[in-house]
KEBA-175670 format. One record per residue (C-alpha): residue in one letter; y, x negated, z. Coordinates in nm, 4 decimals. Example, Ala and Ser with C-alpha at 12.3 -4.5 7.8 and 13.67 -1.06 7.14 Angstrom:
BEGIN
{node A; {-0.4500; -1.2300; 0.7800}}
{node S; {-0.1060; -1.3670; 0.7140}}
END
This chain:
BEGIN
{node X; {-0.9726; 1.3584; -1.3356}}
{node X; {-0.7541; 1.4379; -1.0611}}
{node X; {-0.4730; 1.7037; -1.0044}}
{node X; {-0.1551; 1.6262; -0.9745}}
{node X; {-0.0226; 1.5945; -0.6840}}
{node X; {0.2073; 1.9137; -0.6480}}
{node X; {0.6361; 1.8307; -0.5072}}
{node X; {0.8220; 2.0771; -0.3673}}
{node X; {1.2060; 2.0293; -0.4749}}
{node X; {1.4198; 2.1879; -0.1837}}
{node X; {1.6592; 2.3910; -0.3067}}
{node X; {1.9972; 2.4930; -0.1042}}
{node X; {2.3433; 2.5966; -0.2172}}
{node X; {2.5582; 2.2142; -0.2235}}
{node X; {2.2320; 2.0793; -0.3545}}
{node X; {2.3110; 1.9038; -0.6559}}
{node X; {2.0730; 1.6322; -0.7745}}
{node X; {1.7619; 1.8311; -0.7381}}
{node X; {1.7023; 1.8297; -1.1249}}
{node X; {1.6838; 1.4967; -1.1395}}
{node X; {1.4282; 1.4739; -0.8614}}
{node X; {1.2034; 1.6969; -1.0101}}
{node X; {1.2580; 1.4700; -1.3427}}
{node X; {1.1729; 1.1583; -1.1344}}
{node X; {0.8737; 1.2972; -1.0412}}
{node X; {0.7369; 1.4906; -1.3003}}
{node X; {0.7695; 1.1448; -1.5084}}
{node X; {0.6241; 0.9812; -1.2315}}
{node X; {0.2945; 1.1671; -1.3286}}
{node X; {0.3544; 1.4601; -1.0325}}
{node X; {0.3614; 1.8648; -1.1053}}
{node X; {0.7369; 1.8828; -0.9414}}
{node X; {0.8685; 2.2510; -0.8527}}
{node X; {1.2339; 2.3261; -0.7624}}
{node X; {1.2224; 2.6131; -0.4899}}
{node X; {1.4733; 2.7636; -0.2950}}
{node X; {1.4780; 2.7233; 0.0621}}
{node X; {1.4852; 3.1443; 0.0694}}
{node X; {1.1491; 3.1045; -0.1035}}
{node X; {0.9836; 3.0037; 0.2139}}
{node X; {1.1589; 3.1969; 0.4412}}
{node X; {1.0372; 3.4847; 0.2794}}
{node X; {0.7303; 3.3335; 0.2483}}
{node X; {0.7187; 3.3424; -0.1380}}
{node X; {0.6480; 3.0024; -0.0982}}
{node X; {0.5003; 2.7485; 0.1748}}
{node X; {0.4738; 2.3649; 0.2207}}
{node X; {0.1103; 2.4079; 0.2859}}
{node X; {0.0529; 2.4445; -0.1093}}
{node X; {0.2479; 2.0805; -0.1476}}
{node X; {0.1614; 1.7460; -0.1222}}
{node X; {0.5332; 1.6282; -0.1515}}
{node X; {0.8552; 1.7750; 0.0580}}
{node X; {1.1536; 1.6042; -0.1732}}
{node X; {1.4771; 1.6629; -0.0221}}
{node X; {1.7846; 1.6006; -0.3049}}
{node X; {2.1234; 1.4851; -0.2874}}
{node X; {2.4350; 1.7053; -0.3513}}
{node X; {2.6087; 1.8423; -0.0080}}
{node X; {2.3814; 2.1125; 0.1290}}
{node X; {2.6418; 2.4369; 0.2736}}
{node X; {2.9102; 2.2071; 0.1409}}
{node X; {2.8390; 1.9578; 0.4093}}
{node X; {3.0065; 2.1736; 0.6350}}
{node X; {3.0135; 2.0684; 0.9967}}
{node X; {2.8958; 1.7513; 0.9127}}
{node X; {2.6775; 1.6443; 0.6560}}
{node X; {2.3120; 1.8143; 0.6244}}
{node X; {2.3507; 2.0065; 0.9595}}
{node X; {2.3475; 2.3495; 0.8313}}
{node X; {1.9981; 2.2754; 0.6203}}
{node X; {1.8806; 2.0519; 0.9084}}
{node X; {1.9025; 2.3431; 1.1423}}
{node X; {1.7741; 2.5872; 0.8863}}
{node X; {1.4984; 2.3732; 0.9482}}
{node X; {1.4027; 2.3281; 1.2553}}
{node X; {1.5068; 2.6605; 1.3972}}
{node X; {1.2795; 2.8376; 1.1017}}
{node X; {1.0120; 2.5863; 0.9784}}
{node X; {0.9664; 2.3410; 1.2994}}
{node X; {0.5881; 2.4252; 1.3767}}
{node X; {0.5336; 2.3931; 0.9348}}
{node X; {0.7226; 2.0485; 0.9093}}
{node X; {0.5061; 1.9131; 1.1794}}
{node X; {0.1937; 2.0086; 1.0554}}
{node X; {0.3114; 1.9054; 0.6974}}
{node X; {0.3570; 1.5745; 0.8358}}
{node X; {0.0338; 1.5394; 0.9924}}
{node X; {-0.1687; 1.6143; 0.7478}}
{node X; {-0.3017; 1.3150; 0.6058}}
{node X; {-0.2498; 1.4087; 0.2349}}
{node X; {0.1065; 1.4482; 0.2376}}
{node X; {0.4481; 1.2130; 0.2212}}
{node X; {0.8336; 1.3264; 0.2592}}
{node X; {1.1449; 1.1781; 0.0911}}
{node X; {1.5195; 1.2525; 0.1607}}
{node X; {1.7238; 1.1178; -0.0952}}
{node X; {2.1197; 1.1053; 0.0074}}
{node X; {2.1790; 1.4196; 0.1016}}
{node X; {1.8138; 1.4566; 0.1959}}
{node X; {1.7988; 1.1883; 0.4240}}
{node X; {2.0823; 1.3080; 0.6272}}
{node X; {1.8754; 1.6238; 0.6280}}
{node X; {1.5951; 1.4307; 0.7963}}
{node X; {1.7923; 1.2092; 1.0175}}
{node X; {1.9494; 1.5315; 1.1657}}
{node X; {1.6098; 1.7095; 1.2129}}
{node X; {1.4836; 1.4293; 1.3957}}
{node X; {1.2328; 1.3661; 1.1404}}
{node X; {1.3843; 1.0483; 1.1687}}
{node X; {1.3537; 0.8032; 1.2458}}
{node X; {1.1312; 0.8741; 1.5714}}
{node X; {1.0031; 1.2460; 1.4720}}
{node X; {1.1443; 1.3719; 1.7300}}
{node X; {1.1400; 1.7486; 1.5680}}
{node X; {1.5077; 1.9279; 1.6998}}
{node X; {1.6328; 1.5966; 1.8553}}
{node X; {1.8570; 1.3319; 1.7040}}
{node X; {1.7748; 0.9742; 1.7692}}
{node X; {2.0357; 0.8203; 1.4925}}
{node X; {2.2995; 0.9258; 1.3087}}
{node X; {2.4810; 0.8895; 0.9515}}
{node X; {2.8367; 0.8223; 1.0439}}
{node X; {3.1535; 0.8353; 0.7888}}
{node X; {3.1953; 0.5435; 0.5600}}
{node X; {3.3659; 0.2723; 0.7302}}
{node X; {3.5570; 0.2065; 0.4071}}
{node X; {3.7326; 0.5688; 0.5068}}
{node X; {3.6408; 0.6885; 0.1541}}
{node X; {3.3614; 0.8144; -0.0466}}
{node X; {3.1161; 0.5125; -0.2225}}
{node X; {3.0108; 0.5945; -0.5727}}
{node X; {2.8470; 0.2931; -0.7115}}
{node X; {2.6246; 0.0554; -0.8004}}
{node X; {2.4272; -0.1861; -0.4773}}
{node X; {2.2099; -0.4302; -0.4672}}
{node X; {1.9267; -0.3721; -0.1995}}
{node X; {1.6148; -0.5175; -0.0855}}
{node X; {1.2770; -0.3805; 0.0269}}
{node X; {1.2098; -0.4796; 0.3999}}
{node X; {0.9508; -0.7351; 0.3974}}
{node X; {0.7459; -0.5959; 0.6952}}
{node X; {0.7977; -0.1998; 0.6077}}
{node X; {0.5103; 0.0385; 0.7495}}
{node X; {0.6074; 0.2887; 0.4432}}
{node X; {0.2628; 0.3162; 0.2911}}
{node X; {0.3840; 0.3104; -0.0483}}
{node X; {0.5734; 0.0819; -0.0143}}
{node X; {0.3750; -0.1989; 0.1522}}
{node X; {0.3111; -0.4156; -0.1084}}
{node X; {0.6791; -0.4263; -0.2403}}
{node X; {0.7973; -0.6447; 0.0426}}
{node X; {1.1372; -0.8704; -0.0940}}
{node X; {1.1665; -0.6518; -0.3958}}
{node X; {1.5141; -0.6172; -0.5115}}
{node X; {1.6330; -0.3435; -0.6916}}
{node X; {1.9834; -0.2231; -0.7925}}
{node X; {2.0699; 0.1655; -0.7328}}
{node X; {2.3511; 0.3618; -0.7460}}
{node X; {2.4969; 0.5075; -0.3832}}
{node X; {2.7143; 0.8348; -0.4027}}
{node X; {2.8492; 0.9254; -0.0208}}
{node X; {3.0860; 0.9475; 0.2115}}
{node X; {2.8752; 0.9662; 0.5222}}
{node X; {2.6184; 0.6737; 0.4907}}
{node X; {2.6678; 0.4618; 0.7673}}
{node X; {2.3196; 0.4528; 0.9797}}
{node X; {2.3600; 0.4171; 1.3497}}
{node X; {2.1896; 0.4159; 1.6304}}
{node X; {2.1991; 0.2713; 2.0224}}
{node X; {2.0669; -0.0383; 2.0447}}
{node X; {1.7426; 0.0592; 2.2386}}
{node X; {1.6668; 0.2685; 1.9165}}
{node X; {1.7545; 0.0407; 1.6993}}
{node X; {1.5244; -0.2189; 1.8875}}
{node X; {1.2046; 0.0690; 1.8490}}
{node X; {1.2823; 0.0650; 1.4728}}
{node X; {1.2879; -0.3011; 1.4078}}
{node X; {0.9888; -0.3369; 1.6776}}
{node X; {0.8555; -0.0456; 1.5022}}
{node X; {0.9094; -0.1877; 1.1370}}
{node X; {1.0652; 0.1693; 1.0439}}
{node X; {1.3046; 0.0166; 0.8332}}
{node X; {1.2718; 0.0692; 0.4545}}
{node X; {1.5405; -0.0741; 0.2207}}
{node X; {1.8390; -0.2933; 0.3223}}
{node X; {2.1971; -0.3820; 0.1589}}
{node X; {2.1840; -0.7162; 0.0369}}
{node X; {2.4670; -0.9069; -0.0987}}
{node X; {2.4159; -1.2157; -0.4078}}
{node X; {2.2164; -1.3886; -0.2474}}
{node X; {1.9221; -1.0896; -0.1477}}
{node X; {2.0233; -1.1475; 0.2547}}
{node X; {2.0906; -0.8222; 0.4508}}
{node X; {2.4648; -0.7983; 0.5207}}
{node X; {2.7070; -0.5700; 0.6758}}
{node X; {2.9930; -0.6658; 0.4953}}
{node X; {3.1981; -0.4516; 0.2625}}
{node X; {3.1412; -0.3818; -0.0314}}
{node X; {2.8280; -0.5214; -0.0662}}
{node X; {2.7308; -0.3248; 0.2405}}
{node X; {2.9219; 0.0284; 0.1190}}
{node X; {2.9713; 0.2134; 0.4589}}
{node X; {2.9180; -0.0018; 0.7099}}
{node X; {2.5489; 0.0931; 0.8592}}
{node X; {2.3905; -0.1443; 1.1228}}
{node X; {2.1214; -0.3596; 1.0782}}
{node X; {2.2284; -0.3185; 0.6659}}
{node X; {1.9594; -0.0006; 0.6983}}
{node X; {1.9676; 0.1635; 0.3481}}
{node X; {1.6696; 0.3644; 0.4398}}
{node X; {1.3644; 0.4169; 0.6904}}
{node X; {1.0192; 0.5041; 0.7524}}
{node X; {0.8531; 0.7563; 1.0396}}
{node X; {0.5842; 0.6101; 1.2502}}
{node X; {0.3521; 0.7558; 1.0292}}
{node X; {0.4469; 0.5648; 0.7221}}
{node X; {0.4590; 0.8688; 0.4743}}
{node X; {0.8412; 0.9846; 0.5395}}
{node X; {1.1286; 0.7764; 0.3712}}
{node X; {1.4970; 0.8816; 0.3604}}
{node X; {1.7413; 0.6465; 0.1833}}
{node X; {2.0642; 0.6957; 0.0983}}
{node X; {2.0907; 0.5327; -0.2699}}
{node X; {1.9542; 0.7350; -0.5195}}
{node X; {1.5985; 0.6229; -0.7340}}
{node X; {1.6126; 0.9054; -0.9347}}
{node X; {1.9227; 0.7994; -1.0899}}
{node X; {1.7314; 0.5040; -1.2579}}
{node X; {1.3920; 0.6198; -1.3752}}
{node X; {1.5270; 0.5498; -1.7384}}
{node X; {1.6602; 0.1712; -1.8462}}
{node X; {1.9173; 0.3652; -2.0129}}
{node X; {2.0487; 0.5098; -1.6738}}
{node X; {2.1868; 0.1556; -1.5583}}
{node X; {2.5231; 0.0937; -1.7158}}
{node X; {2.4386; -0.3109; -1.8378}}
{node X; {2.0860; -0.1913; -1.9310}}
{node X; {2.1926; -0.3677; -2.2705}}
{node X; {2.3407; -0.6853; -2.1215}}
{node X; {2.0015; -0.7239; -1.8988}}
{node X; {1.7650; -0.6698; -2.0912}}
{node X; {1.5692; -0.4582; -1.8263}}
{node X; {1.1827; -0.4506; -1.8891}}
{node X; {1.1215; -0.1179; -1.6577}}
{node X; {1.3542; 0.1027; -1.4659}}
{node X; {1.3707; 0.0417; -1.0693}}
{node X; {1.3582; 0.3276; -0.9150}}
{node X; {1.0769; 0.4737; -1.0659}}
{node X; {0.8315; 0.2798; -0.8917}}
{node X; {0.8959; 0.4593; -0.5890}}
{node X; {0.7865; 0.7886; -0.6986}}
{node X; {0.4973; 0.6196; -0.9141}}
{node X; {0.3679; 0.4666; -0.6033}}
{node X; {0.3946; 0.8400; -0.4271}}
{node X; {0.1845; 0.9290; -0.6861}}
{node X; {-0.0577; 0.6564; -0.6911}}
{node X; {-0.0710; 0.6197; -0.3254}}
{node X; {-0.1778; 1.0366; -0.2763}}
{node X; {-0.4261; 1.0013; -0.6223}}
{node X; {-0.6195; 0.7082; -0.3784}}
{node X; {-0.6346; 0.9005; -0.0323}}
END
């Protein structure tokens, strides 16, 4: 029988859904562990005893500057050299959920892993507010996220919860990510096509990006949150639709599955 596969939880003041990424995973069949980013910079704790980095939602430092900066430099000027070989290694995958992803977007962990420069961005809403609701979205047919390969057209419906969500990038980047097949998850309106329109696109990003992959496959950052339907009881019509299994627990099930195989 094998272990677990062991999640480290970041932890940072603003972070506020980490509890219920832990709960994700731990249901998802993982050994989840909430630590403090001072954990590892004391070296209390270290990434090479994980086989999962999860980054939560909330607003790390309050967001201040501009969304995940402060944690994102945290990063890279203290952990730069133990990111990269975390990512490397061949028996490990990252998430940024939210909050996490603009973490990961403004380490340059994405979407080009370009460690300490930013290739893309996470802009303000272009509705000029913050989005807290439900969206319908649709796995990217050709993704190169290894766990999420075989998913291609799935459509899911997850709740978004931001005010700076809107993915952009220059066009020659956004070129190397289609070319690339980087992209994870897309806004789709009624009819499952990607759109950029408001509201069924809720801030606006290019492309309808809702999240993305690395070039190695094992690092997705989204901005709606999975972990906020790993129960059928979490979606608010869960009566009305009779819903069979929750949809965002297949994402960290297939974390799971996909480390248990390699």
């Amino acid at each position: 029988m094998k272990t677990k596969p062991k999640v480290l939880v970041l932890k940072a003041d603003g972070i506020n859904c980490d509890e219920e990424l832990e709960f994700a995973f731990n249901l998802a069949g993982a050994e989840a562990k909430l630590v403090h980013i001072n954990e590892l910079r004391s070296k209390k704790e270290s990434l090479r005893n994980y086989q999962i980095l999860a980054i939560p939602g909330g607003f790390s430092y309050g967001d201040d500057v501009v969304s995940g900066k402060i944690l994102a430099t945290e990063l890279t000027s203290f952990f730069s050299n133990e990111l990269r070989k975390f990512i490397q290694r061949k028996d490990t995958l990252t998430i940024g959920v939210c909050n996490g992803f603009q973490v990961l977007i403004r380490t340059g962990i994405l979407p080009l892993g370009n460690i300490g420069k930013m290739d893309a961005t996470l802009l303000y809403n272009d509705s000029g507010h913050f989005e807290c609701r439900w969206v319908n979205l649709k796995i990217d047919k050709n993704t190169s996220c290894v766990f999420l390969k075989d998913l291609g057209d799935k459509e899911v419906s997850y709740q978004v919860a931001h005010g700076e969500g809107k993915f952009f990038a220059d066009k020659k980047t956004l070129d190397k990510i289609e070319k690339a097949n980087l992209t994870a998850i897309r806004y789709v309106n009624g009819d499952g096509k990607p759109t950029n329109k408001y509201p069924h696109n809720p801030n606006g990003s290019l492309n309808a990006i809702a999240g993305i992959t690395d070039k190695t496959g094992r690092v997705l950052g989204l901005m709606p949150h999975p972990e906020r339907f790993v129960r059928v009881e979490q979606h608010p019509n869960f009566r009305r639709m009779k819903i069979e299994k929750p949809e965002g627990l297949f994402i960290f099930e297939n974390m799971v599955n996909y480390l248990n195989k390699s």
